[in-house]
KESEGU-26606 format. One record per residue (C-alpha): residue number from 1; residue in one letter; z negated, y, x. Coordinates in nm, 3 decimals, decimal comma, padded with zeros to 5 digits. Layout:
N
i = NUM&aa = a&Z = Z&Y = Y&X = X
...
END
This chain:
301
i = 1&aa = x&Z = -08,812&Y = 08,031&X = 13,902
i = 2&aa = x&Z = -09,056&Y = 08,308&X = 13,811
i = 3&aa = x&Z = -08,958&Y = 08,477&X = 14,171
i = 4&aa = x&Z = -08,618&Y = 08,545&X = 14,048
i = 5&aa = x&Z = -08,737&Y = 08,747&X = 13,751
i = 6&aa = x&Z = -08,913&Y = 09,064&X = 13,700
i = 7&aa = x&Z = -09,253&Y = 08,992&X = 13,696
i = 8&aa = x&Z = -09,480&Y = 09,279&X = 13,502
i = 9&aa = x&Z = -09,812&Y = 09,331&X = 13,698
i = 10&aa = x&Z = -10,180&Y = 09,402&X = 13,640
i = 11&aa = x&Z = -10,298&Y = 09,759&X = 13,655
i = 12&aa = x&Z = -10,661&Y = 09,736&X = 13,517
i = 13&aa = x&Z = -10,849&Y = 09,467&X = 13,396
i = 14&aa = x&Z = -11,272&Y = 09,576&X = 13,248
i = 15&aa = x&Z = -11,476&Y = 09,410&X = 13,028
i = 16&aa = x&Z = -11,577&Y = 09,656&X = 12,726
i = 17&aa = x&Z = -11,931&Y = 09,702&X = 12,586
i = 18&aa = x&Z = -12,024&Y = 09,641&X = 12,275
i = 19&aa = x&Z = -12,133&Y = 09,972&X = 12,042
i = 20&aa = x&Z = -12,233&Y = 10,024&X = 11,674
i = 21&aa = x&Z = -11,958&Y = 10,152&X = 11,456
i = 22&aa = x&Z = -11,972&Y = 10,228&X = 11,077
i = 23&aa = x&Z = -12,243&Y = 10,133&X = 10,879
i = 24&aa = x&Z = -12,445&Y = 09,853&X = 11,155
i = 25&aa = x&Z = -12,094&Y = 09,704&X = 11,251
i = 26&aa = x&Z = -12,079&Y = 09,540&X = 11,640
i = 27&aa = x&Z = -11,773&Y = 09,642&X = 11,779
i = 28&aa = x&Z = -11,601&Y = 09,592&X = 12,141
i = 29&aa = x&Z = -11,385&Y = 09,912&X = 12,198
i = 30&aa = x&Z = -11,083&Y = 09,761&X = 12,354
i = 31&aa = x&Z = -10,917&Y = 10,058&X = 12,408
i = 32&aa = x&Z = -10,999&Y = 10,442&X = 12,336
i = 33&aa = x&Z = -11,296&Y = 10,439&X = 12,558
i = 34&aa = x&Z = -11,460&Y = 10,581&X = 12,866
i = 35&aa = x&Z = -11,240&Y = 10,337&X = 13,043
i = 36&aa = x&Z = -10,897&Y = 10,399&X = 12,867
i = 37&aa = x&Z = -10,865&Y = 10,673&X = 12,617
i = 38&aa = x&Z = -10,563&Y = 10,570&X = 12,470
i = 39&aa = x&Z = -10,229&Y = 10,365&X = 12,566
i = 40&aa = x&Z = -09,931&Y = 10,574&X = 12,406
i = 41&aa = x&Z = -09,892&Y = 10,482&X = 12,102
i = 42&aa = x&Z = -10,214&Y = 10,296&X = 12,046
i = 43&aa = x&Z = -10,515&Y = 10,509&X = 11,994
i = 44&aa = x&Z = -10,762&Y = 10,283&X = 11,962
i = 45&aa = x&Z = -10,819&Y = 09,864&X = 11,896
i = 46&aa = x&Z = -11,196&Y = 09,715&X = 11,816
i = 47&aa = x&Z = -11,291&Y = 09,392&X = 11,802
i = 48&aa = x&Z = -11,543&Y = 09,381&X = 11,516
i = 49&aa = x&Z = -11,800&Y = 09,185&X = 11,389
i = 50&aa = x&Z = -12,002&Y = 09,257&X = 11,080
i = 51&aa = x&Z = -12,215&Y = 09,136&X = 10,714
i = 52&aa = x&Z = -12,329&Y = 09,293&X = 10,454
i = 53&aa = x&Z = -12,521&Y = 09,523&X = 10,403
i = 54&aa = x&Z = -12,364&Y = 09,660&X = 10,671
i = 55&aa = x&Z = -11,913&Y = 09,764&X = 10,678
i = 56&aa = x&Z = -11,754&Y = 10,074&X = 10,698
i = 57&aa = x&Z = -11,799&Y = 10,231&X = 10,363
i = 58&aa = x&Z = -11,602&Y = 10,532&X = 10,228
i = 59&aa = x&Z = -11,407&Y = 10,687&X = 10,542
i = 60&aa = x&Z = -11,095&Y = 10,928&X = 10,489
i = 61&aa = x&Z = -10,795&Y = 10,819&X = 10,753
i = 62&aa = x&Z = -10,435&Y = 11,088&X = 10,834
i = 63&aa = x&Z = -10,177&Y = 11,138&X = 11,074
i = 64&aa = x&Z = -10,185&Y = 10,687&X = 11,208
i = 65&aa = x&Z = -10,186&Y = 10,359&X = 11,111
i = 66&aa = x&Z = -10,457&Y = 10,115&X = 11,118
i = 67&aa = x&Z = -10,385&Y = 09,696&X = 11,146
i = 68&aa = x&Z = -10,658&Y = 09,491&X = 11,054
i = 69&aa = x&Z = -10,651&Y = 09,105&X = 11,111
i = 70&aa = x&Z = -10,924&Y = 08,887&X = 11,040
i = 71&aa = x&Z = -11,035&Y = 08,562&X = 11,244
i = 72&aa = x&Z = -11,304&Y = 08,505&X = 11,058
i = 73&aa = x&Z = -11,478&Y = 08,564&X = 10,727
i = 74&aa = x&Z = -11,391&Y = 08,852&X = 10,459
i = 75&aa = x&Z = -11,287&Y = 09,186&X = 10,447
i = 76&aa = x&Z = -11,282&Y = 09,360&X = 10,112
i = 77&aa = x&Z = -11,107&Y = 09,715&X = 10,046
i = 78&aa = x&Z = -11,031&Y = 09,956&X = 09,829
i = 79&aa = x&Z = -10,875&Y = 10,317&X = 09,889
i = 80&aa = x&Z = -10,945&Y = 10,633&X = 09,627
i = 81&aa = x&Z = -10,571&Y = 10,507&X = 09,437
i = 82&aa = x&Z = -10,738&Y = 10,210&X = 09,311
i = 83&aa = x&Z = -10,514&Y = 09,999&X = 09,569
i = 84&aa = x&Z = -10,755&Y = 09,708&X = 09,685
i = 85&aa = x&Z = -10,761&Y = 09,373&X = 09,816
i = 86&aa = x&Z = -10,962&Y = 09,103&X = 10,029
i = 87&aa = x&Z = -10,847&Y = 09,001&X = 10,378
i = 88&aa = x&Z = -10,973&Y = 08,641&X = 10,471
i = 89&aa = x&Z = -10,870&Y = 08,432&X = 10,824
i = 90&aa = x&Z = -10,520&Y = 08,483&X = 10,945
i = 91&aa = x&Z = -10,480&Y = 08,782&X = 10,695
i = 92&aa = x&Z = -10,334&Y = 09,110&X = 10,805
i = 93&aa = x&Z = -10,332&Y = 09,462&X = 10,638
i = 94&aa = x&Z = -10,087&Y = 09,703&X = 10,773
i = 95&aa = x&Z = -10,167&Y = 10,036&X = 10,650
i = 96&aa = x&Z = -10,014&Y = 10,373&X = 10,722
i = 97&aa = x&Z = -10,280&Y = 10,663&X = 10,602
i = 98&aa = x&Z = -09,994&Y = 10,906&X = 10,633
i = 99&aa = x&Z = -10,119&Y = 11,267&X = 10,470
i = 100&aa = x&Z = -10,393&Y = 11,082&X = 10,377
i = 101&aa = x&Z = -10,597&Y = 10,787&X = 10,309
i = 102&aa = x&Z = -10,999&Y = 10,775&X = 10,149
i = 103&aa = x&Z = -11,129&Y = 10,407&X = 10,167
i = 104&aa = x&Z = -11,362&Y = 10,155&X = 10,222
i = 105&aa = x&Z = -11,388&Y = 09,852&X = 10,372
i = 106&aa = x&Z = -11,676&Y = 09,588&X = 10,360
i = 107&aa = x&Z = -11,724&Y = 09,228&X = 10,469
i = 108&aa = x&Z = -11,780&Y = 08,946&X = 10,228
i = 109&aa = x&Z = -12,123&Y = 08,772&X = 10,316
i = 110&aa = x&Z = -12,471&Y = 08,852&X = 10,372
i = 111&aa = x&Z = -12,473&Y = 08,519&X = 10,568
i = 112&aa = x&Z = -12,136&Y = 08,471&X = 10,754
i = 113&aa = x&Z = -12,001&Y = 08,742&X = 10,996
i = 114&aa = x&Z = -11,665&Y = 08,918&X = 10,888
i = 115&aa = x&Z = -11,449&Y = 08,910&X = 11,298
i = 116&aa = x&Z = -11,149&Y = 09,050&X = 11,369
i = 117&aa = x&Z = -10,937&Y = 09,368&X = 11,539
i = 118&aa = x&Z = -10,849&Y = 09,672&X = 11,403
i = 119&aa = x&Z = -10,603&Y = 09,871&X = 11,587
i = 120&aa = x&Z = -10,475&Y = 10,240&X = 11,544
i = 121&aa = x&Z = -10,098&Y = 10,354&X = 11,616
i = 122&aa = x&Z = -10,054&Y = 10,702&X = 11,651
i = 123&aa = x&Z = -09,696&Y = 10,798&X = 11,414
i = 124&aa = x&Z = -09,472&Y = 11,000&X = 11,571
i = 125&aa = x&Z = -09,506&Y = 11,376&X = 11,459
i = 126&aa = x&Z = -09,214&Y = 11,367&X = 11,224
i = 127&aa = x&Z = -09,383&Y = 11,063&X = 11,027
i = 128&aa = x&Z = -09,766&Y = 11,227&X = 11,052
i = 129&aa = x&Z = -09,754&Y = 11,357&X = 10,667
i = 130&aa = x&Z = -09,528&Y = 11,059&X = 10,517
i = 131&aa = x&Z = -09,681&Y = 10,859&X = 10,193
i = 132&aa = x&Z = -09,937&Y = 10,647&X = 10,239
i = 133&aa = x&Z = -09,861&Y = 10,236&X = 10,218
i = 134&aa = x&Z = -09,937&Y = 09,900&X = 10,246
i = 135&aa = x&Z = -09,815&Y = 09,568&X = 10,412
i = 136&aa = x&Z = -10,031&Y = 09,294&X = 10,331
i = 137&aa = x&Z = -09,915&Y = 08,975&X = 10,478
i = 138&aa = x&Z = -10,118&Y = 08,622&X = 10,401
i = 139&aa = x&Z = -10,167&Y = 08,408&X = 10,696
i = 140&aa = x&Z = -09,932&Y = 08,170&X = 10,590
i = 141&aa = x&Z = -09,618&Y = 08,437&X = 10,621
i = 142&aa = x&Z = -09,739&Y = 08,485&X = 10,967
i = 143&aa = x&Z = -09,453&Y = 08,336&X = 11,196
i = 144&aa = x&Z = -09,610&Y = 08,061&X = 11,472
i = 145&aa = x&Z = -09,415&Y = 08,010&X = 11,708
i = 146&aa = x&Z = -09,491&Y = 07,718&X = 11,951
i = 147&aa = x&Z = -09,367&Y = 07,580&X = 12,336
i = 148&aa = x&Z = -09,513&Y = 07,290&X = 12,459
i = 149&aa = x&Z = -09,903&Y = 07,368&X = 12,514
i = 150&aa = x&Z = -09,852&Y = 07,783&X = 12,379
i = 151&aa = x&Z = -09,939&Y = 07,882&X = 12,002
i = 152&aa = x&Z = -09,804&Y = 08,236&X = 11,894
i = 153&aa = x&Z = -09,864&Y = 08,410&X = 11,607
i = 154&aa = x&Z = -09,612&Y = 08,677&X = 11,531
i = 155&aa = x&Z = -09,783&Y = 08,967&X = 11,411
i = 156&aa = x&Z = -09,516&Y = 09,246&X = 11,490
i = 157&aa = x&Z = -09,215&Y = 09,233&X = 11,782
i = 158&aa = x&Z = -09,069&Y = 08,873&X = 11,855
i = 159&aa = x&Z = -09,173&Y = 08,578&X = 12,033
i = 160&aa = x&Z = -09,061&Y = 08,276&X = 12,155
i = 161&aa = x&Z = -08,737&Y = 08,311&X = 11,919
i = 162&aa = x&Z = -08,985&Y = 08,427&X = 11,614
i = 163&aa = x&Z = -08,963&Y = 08,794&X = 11,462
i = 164&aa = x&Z = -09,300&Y = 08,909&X = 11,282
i = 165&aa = x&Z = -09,306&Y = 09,038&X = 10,949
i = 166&aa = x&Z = -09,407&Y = 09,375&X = 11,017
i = 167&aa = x&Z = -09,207&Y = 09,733&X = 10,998
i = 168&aa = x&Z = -09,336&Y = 09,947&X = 11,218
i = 169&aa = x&Z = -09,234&Y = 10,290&X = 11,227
i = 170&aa = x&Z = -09,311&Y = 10,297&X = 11,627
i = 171&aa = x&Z = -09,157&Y = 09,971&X = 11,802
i = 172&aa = x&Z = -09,415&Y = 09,771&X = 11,850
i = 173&aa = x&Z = -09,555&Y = 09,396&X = 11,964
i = 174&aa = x&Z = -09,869&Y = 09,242&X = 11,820
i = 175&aa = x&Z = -09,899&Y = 08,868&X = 11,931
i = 176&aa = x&Z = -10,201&Y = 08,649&X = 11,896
i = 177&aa = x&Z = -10,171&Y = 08,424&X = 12,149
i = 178&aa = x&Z = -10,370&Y = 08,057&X = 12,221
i = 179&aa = x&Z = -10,255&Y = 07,839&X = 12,516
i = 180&aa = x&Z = -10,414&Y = 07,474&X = 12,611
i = 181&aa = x&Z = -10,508&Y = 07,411&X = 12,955
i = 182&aa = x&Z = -10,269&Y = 07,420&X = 13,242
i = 183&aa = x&Z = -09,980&Y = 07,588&X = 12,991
i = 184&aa = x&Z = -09,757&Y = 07,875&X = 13,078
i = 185&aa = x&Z = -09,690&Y = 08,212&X = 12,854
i = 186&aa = x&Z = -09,354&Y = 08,417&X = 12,903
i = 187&aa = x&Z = -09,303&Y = 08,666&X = 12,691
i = 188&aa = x&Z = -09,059&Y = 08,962&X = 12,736
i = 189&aa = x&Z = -09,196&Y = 09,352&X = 12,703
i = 190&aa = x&Z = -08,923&Y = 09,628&X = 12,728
i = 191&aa = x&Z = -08,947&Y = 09,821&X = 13,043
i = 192&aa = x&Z = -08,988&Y = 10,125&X = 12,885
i = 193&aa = x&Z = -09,314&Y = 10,009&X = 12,686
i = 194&aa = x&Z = -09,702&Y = 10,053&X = 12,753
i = 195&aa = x&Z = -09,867&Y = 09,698&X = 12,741
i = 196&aa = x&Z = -10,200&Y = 09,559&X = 12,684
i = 197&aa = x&Z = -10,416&Y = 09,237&X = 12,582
i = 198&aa = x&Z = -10,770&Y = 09,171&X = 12,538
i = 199&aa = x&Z = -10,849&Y = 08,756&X = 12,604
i = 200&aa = x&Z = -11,118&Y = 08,658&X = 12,287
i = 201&aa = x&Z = -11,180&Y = 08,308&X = 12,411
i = 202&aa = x&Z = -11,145&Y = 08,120&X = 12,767
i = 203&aa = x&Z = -10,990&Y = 08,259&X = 13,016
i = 204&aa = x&Z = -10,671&Y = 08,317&X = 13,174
i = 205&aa = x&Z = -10,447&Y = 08,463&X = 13,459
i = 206&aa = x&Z = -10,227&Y = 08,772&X = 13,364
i = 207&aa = x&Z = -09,917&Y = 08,799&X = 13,584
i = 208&aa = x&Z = -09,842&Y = 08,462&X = 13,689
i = 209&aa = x&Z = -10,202&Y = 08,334&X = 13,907
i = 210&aa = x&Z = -10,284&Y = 08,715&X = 13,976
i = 211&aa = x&Z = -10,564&Y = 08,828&X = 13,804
i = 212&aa = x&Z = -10,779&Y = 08,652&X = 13,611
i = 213&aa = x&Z = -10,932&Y = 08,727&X = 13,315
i = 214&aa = x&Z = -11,210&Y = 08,612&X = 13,097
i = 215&aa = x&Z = -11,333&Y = 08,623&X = 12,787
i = 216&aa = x&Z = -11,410&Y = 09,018&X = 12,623
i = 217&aa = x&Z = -11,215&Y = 09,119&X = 12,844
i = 218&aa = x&Z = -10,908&Y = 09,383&X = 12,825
i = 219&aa = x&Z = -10,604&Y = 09,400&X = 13,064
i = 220&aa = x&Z = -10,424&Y = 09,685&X = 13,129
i = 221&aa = x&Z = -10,068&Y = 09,569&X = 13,256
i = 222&aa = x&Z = -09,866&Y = 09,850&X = 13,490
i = 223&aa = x&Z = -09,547&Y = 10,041&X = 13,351
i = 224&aa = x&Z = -09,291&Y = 10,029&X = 13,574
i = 225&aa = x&Z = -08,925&Y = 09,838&X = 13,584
i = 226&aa = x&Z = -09,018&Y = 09,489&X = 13,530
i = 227&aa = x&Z = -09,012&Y = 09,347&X = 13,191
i = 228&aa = x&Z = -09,132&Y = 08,987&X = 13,209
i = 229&aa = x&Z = -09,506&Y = 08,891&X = 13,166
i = 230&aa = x&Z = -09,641&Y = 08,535&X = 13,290
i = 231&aa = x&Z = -09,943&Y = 08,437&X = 13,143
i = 232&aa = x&Z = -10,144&Y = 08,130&X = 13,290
i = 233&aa = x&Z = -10,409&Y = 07,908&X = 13,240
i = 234&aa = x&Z = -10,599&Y = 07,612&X = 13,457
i = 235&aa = x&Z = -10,852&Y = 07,349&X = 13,352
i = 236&aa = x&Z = -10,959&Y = 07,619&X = 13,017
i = 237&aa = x&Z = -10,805&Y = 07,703&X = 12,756
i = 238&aa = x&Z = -10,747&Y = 08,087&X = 12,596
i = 239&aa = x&Z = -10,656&Y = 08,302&X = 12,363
i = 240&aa = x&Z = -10,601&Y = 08,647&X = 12,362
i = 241&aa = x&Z = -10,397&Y = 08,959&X = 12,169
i = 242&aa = x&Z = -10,102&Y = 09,091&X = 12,351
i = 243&aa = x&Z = -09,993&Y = 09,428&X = 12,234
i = 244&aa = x&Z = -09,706&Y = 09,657&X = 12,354
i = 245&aa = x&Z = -09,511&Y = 09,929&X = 12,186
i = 246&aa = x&Z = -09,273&Y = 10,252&X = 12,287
i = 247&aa = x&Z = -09,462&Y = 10,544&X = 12,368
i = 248&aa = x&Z = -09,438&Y = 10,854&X = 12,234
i = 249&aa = x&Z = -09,462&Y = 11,098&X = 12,434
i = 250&aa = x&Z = -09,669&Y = 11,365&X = 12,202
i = 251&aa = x&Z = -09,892&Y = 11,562&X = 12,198
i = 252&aa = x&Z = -10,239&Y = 11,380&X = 12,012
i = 253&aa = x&Z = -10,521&Y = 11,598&X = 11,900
i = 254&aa = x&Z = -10,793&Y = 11,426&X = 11,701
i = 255&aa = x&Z = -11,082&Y = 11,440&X = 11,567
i = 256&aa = x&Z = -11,266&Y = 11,123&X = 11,426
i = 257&aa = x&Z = -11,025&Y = 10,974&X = 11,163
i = 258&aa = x&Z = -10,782&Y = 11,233&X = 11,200
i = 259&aa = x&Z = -10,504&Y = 11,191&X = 11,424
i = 260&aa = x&Z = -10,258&Y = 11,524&X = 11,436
i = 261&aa = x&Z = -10,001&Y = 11,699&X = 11,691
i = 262&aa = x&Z = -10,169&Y = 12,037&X = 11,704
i = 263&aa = x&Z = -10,493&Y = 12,290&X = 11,653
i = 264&aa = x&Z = -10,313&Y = 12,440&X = 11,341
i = 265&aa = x&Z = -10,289&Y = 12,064&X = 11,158
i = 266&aa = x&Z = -10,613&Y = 11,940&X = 11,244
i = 267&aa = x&Z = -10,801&Y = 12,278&X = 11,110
i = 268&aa = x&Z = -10,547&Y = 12,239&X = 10,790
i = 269&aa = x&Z = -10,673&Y = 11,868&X = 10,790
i = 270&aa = x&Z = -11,054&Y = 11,928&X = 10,725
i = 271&aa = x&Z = -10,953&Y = 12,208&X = 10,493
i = 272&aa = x&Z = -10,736&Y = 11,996&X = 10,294
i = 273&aa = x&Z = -10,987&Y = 11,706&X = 10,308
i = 274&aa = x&Z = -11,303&Y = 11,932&X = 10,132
i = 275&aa = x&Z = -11,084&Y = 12,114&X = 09,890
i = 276&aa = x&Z = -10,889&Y = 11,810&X = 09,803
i = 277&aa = x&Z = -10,496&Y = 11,900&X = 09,837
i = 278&aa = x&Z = -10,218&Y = 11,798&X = 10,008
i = 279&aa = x&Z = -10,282&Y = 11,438&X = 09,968
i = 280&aa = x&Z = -10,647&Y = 11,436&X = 09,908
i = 281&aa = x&Z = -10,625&Y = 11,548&X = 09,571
i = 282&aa = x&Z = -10,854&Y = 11,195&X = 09,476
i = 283&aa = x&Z = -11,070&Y = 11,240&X = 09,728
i = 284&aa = x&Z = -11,339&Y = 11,501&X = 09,586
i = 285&aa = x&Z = -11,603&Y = 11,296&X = 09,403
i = 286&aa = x&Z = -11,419&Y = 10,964&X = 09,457
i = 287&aa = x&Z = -11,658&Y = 10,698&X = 09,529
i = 288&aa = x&Z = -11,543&Y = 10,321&X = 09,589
i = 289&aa = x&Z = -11,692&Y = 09,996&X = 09,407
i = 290&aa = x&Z = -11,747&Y = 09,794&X = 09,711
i = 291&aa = x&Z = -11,967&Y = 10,066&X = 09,868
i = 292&aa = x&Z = -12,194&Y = 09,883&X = 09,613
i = 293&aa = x&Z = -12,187&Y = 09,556&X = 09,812
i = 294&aa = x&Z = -12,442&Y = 09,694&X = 10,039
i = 295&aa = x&Z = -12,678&Y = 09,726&X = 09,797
i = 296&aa = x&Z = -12,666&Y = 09,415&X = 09,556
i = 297&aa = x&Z = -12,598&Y = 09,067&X = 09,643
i = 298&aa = x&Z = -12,501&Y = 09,020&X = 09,247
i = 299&aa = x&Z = -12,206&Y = 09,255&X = 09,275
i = 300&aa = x&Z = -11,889&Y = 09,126&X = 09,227
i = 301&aa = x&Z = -11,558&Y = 09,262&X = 09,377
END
């Protein structure tokens, strides 16, 4: 059967290493690395673990959108609007920074590591200075979607007859994706898309038996004109996030959290961010509460 459709093939397939981000965060950079810089429209997704005191205190975000989705433990945050929240297992936090975001975010425990992905999506230059906003969705709004010996949660995009609850302002699929042994994953990706996955646990083979793939390990899938992926597994079982969306096509000129289309914006960025204007008027001075969680084990969020 799978010879009569069009099967989507591996390109790359490397296992990332694991670096210090934030305030002594682990993270493995799954892409926007020395082995892919970035996979139009994704700039960037880490698989993190942290604890206090360590977490990624007050960091100023414009021009993308982060998703965060926790596996395990806690994520507090709070932004310099007073918008704030906790994340725990099978949470996810949609944000779009816009013209500009200031925030923090910090685990929950001194004892139990805070794991999960955070991904960036570049917005299309039209979008780079819209409002900043939220989607918080609790895991139990999370579609799961389920065929035979597959589990899919249905982050963003649709699977398995399941739509997501996500808007996203560039077409995108987010799956998380856990198959038993010996089961078999289809899942469509428009032609037309860049696609990805990184496999968290177990092991499995990306395009039908062709390459395998283990765990920490990210697979770059080719673009070209087929749009059907077959995912695999033996005698272990897996589970990995599967991510595709429309690229782009832009120009992308960065700098840290800053994610513009030209020179001119990025130089108006880090002006705008030290004088406070243009949607950093709360940023001068503003100092979150859960930067304090590093500090006191007493504190209280």
């Amino acid at each position: 059967m799978n010879q009569q459709k069009s099967l989507k093939i591996v390109q790359k397939v490397f296992s990332p290493k694991e670096i210090s981000e934030g305030v002594d965060a682990k993270v493995r950079r799954i892409i926007g690395n020395n082995e892919v810089v970035r996979i139009d429209p994704f700039l960037m997704l880490d698989h993190f673990s942290v604890k206090l005191p360590g977490g990624f205190p007050d960091h100023p975000h414009r021009g993308f959108e982060t998703v965060t989705y926790m596996l395990e433990g806690q994520i507090h945050h709070q932004d310099f609007k007073d918008n704030k929240g906790s994340l725990g297992p099978g949470d996810l936090q949609w944000m779009t920074a816009g013209k500009g975001i200031v925030h923090a975010e910090m685990p929950g425990s001194y004892e139990e590591e805070s794991v999960g992905f955070q991904l960036w999506i570049n917005l299309a230059s039209k979008d780079k200075f819209c409002n900043p906003e939220y989607q918080e969705i609790p895991r139990e709004k999370v579609p799961i979607a389920k065929n035979e010996n597959v589990t899919v949660k249905v982050i963003a995009g649709e699977s398995l007859g399941m739509k997501g609850p996500i808007f996203a302002r560039t077409p995108a699929l987010y799956l998380d994706v856990e198959m038993g042994p010996n089961a078999t994953f289809e899942q469509n990706i428009p032609k037309e898309w860049n696609a990805f996955g990184y496999v968290y646990k177990g092991e499995a083979f990306f395009g039908g038996k062709q390459t395998k793939v283990g765990k920490n390990t990210t697979v770059i899938l080719k673009k070209d004109d087929n749009d059907t992926l077959i995912v695999e597994t033996k005698g272990e079982s897996a589970k990995f996030i599967l991510i595709a969306g429309l690229p782009m096509n832009e120009s992308v000129v960065s700098y840290g959290p800053f994610v513009l289309s030209t020179e001119k914006q990025l130089t108006q960025t880090f002006e705008d961010y030290q004088f406070g204007k243009n949607g950093f008027e709360n940023a001068p001075g503003w100092q979150s509460e859960i930067r304090k969680l590093a500090k006191s084990k007493s504190f209280v969020f």
